[in-house]
Jmol script that loads the backbone (N, CA, C; Angstrom):
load data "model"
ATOM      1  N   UNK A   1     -38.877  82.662  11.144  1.00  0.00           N
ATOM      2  CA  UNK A   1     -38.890  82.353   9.729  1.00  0.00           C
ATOM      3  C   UNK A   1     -40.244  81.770   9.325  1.00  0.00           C
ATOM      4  N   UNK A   2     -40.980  82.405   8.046  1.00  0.00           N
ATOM      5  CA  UNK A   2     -42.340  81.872   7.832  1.00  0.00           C
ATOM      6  C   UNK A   2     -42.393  80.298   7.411  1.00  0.00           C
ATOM      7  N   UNK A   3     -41.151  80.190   6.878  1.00  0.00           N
ATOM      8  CA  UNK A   3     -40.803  78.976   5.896  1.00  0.00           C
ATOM      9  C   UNK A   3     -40.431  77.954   6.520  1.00  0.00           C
ATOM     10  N   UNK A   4     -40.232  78.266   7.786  1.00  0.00           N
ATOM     11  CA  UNK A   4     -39.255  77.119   9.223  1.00  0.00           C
ATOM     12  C   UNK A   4     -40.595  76.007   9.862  1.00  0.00           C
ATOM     13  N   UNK A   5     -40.542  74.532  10.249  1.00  0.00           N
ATOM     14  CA  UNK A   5     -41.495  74.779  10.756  1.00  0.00           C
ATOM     15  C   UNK A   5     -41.339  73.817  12.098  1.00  0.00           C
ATOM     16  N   UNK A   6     -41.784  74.728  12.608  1.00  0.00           N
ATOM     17  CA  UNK A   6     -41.655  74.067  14.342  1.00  0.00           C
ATOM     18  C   UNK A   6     -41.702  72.965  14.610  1.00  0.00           C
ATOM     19  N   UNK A   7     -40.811  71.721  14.926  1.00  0.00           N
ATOM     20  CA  UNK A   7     -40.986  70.396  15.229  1.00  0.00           C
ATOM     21  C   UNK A   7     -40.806  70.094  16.841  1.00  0.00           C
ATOM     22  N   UNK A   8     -41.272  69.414  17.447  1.00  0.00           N
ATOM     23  CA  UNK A   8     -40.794  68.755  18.370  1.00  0.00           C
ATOM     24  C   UNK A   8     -39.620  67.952  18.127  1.00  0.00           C
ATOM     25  N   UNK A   9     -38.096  68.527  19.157  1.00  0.00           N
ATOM     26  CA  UNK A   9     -36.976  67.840  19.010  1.00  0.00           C
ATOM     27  C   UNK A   9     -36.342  67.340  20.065  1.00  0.00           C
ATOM     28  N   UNK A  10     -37.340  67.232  21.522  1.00  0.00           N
ATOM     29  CA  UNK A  10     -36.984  66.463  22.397  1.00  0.00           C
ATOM     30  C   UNK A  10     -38.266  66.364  23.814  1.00  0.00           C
ATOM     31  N   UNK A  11     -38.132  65.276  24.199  1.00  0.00           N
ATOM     32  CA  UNK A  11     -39.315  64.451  25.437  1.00  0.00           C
ATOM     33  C   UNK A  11     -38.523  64.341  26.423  1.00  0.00           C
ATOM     34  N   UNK A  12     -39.044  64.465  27.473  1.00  0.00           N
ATOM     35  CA  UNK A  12     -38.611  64.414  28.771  1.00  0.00           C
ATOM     36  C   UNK A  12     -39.806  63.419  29.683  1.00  0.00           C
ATOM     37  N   UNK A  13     -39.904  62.210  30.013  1.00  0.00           N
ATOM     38  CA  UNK A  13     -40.227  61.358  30.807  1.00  0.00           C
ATOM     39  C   UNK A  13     -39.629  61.738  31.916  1.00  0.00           C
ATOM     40  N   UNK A  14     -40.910  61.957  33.424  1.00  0.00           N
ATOM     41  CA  UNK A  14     -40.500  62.149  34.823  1.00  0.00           C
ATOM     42  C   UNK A  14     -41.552  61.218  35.559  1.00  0.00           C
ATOM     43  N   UNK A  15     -40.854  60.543  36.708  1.00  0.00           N
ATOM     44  CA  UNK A  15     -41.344  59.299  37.576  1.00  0.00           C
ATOM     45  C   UNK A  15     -42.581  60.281  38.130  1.00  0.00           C
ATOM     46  N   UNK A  16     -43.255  60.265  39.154  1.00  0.00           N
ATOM     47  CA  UNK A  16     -44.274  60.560  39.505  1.00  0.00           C
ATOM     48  C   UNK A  16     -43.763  61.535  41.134  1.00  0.00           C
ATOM     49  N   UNK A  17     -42.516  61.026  41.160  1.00  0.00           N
ATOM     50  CA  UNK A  17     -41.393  61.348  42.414  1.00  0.00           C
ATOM     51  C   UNK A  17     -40.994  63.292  41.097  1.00  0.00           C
ATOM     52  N   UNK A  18     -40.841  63.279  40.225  1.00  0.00           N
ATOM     53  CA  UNK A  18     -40.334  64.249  39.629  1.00  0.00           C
ATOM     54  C   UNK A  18     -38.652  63.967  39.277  1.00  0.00           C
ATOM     55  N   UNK A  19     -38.516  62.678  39.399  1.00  0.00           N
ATOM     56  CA  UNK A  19     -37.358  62.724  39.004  1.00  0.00           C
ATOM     57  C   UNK A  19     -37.128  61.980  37.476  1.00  0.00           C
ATOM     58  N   UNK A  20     -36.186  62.550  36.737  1.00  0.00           N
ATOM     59  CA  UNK A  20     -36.020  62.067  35.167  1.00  0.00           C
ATOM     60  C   UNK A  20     -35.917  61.008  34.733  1.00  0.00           C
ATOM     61  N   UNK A  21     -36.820  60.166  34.143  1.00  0.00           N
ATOM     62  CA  UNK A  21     -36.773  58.430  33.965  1.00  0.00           C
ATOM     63  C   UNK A  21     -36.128  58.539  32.477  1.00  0.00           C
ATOM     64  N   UNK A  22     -36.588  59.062  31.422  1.00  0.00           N
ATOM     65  CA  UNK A  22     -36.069  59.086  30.036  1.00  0.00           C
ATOM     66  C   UNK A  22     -36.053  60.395  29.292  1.00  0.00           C
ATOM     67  N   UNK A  23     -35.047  60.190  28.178  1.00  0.00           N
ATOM     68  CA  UNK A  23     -35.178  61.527  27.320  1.00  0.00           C
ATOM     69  C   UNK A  23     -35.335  61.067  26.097  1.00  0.00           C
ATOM     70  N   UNK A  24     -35.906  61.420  25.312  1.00  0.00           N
ATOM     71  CA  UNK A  24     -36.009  61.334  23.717  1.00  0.00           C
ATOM     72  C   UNK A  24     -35.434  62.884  22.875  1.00  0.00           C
ATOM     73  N   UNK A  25     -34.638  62.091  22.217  1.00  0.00           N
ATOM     74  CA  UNK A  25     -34.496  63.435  21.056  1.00  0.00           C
ATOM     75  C   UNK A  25     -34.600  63.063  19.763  1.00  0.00           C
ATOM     76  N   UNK A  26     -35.644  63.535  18.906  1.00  0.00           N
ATOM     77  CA  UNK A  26     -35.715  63.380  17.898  1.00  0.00           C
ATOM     78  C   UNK A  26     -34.959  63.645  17.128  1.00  0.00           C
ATOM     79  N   UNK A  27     -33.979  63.168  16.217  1.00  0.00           N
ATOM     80  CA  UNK A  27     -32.801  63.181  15.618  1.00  0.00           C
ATOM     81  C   UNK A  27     -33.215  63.710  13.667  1.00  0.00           C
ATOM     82  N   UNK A  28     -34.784  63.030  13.512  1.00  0.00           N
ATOM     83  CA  UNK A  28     -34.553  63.205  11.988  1.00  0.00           C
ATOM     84  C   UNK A  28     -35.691  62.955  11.518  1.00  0.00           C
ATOM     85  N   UNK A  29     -36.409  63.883  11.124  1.00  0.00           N
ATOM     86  CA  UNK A  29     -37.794  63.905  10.079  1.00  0.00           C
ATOM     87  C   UNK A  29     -38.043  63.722   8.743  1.00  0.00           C
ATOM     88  N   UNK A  30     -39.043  63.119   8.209  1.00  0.00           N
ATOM     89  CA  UNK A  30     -39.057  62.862   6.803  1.00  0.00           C
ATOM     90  C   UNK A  30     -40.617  63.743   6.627  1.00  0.00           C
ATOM     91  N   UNK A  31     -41.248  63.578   5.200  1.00  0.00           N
ATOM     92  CA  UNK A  31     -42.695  63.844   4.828  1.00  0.00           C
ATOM     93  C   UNK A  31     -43.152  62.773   4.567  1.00  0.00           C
ATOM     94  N   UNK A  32     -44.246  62.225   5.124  1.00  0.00           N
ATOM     95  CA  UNK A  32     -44.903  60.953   4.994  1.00  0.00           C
ATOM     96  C   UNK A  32     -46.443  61.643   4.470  1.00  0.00           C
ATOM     97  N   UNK A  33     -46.861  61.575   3.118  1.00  0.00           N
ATOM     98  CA  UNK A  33     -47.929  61.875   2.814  1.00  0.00           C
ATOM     99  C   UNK A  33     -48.099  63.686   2.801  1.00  0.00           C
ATOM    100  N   UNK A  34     -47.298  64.136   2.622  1.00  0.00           N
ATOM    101  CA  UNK A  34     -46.903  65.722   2.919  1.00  0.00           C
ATOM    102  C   UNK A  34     -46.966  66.198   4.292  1.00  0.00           C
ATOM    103  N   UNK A  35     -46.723  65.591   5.112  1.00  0.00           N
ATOM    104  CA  UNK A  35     -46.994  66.017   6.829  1.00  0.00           C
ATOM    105  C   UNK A  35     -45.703  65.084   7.052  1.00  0.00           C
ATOM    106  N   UNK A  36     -44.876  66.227   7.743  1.00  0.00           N
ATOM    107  CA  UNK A  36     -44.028  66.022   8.863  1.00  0.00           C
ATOM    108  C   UNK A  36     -43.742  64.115   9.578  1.00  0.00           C
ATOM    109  N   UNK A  37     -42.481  63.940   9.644  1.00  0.00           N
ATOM    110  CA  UNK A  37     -42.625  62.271  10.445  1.00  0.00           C
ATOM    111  C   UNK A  37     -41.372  62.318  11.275  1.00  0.00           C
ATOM    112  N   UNK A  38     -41.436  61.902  12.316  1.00  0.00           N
ATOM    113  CA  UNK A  38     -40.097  61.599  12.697  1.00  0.00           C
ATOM    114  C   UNK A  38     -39.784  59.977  11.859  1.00  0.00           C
ATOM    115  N   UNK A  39     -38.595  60.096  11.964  1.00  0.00           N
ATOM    116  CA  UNK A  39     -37.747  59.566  11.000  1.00  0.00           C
ATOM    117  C   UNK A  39     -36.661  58.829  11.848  1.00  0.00           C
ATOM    118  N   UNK A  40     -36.250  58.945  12.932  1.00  0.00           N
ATOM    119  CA  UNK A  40     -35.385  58.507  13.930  1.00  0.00           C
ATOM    120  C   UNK A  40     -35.281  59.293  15.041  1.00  0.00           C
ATOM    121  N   UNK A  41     -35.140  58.294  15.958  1.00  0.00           N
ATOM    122  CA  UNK A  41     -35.266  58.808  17.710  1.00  0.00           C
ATOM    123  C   UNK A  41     -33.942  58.213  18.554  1.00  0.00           C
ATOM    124  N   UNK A  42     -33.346  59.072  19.288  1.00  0.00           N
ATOM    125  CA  UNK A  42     -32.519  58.182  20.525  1.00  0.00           C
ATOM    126  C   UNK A  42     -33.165  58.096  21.787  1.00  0.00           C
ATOM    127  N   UNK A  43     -33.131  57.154  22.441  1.00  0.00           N
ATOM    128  CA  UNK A  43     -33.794  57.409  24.133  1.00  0.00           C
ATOM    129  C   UNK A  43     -32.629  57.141  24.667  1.00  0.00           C
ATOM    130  N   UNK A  44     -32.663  57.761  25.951  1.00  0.00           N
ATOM    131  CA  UNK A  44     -31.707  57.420  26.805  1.00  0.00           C
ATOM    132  C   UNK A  44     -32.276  57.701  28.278  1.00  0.00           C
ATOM    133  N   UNK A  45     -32.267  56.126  28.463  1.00  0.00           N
ATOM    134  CA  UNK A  45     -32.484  55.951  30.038  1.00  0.00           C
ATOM    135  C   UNK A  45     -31.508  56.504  30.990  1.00  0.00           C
ATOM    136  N   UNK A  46     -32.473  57.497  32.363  1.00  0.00           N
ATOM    137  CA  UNK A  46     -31.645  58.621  32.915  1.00  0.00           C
ATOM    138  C   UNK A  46     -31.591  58.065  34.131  1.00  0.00           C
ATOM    139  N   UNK A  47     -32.150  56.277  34.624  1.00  0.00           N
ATOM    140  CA  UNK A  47     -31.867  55.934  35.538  1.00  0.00           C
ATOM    141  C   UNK A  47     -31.503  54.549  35.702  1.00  0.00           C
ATOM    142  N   UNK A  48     -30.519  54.276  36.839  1.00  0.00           N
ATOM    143  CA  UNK A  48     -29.206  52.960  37.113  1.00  0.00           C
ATOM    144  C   UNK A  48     -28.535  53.260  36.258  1.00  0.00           C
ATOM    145  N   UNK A  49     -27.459  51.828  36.079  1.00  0.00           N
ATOM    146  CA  UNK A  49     -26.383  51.698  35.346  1.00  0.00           C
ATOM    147  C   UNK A  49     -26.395  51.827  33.802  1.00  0.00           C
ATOM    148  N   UNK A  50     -27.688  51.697  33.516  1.00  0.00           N
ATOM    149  CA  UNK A  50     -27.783  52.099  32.330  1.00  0.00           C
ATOM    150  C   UNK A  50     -27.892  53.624  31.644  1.00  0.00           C
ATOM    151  N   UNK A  51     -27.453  54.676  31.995  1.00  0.00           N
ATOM    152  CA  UNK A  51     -28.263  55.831  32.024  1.00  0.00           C
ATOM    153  C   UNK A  51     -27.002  56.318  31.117  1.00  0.00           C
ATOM    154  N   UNK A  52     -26.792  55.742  30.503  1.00  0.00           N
ATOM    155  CA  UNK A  52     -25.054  56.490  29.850  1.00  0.00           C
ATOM    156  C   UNK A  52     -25.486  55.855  28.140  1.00  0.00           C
ATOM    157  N   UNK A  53     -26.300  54.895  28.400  1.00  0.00           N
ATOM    158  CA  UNK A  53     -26.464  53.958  27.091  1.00  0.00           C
ATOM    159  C   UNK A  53     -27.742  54.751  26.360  1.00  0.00           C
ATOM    160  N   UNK A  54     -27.496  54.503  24.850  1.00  0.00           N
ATOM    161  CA  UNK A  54     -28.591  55.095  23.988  1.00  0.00           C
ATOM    162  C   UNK A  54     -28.570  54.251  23.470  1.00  0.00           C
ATOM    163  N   UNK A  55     -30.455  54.252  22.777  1.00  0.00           N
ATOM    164  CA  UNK A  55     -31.029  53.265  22.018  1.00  0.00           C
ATOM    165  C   UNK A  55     -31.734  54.180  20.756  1.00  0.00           C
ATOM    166  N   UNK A  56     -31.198  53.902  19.542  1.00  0.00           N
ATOM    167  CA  UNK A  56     -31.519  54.600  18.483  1.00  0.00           C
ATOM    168  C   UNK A  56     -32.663  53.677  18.096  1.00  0.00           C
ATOM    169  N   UNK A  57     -33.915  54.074  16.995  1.00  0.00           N
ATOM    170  CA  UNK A  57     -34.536  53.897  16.471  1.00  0.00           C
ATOM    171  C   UNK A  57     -34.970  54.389  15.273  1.00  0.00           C
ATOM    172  N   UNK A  58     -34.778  53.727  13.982  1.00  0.00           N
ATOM    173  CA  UNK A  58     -34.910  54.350  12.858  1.00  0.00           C
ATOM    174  C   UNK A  58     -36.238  54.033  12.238  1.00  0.00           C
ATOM    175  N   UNK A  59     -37.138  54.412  11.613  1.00  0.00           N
ATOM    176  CA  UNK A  59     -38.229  54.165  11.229  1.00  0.00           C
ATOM    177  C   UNK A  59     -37.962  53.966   9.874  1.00  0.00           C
ATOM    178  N   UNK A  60     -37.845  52.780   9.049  1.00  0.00           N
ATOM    179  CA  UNK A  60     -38.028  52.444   7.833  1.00  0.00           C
ATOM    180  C   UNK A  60     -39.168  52.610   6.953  1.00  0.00           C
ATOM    181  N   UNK A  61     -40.222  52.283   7.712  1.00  0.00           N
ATOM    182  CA  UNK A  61     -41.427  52.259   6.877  1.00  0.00           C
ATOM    183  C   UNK A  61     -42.370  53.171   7.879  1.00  0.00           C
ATOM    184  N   UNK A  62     -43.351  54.293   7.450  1.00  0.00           N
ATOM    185  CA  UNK A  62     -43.831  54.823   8.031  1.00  0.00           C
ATOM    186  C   UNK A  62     -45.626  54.951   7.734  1.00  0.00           C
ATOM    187  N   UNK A  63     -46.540  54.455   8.218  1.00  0.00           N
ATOM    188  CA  UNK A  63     -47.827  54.314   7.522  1.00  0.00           C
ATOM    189  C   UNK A  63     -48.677  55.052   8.553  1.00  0.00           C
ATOM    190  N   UNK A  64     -49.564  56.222   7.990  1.00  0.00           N
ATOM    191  CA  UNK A  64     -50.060  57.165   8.866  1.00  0.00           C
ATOM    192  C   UNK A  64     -51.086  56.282   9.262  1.00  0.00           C
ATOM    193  N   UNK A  65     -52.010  56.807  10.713  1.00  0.00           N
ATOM    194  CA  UNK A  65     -53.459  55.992  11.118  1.00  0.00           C
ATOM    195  C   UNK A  65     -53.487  57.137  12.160  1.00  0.00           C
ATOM    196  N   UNK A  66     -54.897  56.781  12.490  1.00  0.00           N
ATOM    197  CA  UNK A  66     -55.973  57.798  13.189  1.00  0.00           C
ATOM    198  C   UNK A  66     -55.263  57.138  14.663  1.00  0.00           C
ATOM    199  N   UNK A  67     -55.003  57.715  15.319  1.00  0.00           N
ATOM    200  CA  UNK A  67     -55.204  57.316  16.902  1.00  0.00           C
ATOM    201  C   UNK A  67     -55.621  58.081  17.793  1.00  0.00           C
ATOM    202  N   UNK A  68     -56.418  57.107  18.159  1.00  0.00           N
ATOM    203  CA  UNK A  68     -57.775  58.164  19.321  1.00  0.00           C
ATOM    204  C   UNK A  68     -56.776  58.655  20.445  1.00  0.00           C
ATOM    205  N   UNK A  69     -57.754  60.300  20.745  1.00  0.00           N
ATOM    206  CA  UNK A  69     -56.321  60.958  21.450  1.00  0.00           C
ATOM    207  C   UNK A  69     -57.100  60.847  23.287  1.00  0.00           C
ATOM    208  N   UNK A  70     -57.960  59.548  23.776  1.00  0.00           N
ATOM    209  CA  UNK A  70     -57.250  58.925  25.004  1.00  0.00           C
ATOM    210  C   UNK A  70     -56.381  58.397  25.329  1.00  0.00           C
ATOM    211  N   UNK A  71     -55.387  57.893  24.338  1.00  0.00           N
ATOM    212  CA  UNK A  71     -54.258  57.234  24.293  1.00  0.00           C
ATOM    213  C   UNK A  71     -53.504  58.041  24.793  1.00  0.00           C
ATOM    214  N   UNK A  72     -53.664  59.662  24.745  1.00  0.00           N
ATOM    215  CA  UNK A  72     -52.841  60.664  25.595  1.00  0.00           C
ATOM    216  C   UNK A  72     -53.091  61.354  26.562  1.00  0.00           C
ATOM    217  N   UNK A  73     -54.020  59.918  27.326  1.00  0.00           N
ATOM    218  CA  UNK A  73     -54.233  60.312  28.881  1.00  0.00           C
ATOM    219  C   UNK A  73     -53.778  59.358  29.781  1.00  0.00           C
ATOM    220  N   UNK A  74     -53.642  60.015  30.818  1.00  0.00           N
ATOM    221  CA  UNK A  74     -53.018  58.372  31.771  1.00  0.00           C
ATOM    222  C   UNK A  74     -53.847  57.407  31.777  1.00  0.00           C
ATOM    223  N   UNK A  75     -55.185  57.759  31.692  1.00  0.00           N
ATOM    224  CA  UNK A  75     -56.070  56.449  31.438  1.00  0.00           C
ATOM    225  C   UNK A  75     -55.935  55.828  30.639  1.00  0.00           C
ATOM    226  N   UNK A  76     -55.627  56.530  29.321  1.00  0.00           N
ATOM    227  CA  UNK A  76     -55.529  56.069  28.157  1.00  0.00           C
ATOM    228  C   UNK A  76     -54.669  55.224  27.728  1.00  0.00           C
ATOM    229  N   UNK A  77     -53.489  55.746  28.389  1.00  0.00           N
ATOM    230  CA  UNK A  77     -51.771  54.801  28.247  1.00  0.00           C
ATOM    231  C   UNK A  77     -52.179  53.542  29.175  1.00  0.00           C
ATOM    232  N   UNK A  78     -52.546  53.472  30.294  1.00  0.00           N
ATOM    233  CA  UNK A  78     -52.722  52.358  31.491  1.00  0.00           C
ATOM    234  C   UNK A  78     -53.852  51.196  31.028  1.00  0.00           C
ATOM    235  N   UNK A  79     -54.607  51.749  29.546  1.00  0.00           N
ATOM    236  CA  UNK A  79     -55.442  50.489  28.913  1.00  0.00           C
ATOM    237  C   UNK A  79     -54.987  49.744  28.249  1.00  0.00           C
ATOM    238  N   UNK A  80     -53.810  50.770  27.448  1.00  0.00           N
ATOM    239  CA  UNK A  80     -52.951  50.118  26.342  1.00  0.00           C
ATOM    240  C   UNK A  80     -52.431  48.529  26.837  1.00  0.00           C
TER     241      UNK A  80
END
end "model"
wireframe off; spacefill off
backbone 0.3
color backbone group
């Protein structure tokens, strides 16, 4: 569909072992400034006793900003 437009609607976090630490599914998008937002997320931790439990997150207020894209390197995350 020309009119459809492709979102990311789920993350997959894996330990370094390859086994599944978290999932995200994006549940709900808004337009923040005419571009696409997620709008609410569930995670659900896929390891111990907790791995049955979800943690929703709703984004109330959404304010766009530049973020430098080392932040989406392992170096980048490990400065944070």
């Amino acid at each position: 569909d020309a009119g459809v437009e492709k979102l990311p609607r789920k993350l997959l976090f894996f330990l370094t072992s390859g086994k599944p630490a978290r999932e995200v599914l994006f549940t709900r998008f808004r337009k923040v400034q005419g571009r696409p937002a997620v709008a609410e997320m569930d995670i659900r931790d896929m390891l111990g006793p907790q791995s049955s439990s979800v943690t929703r997150l709703e984004y109330l207020d959404i304010q766009p900003a530049k973020i430098d894209d080392k932040v989406f390197t392992p170096e980048g995350a490990r400065a944070m």
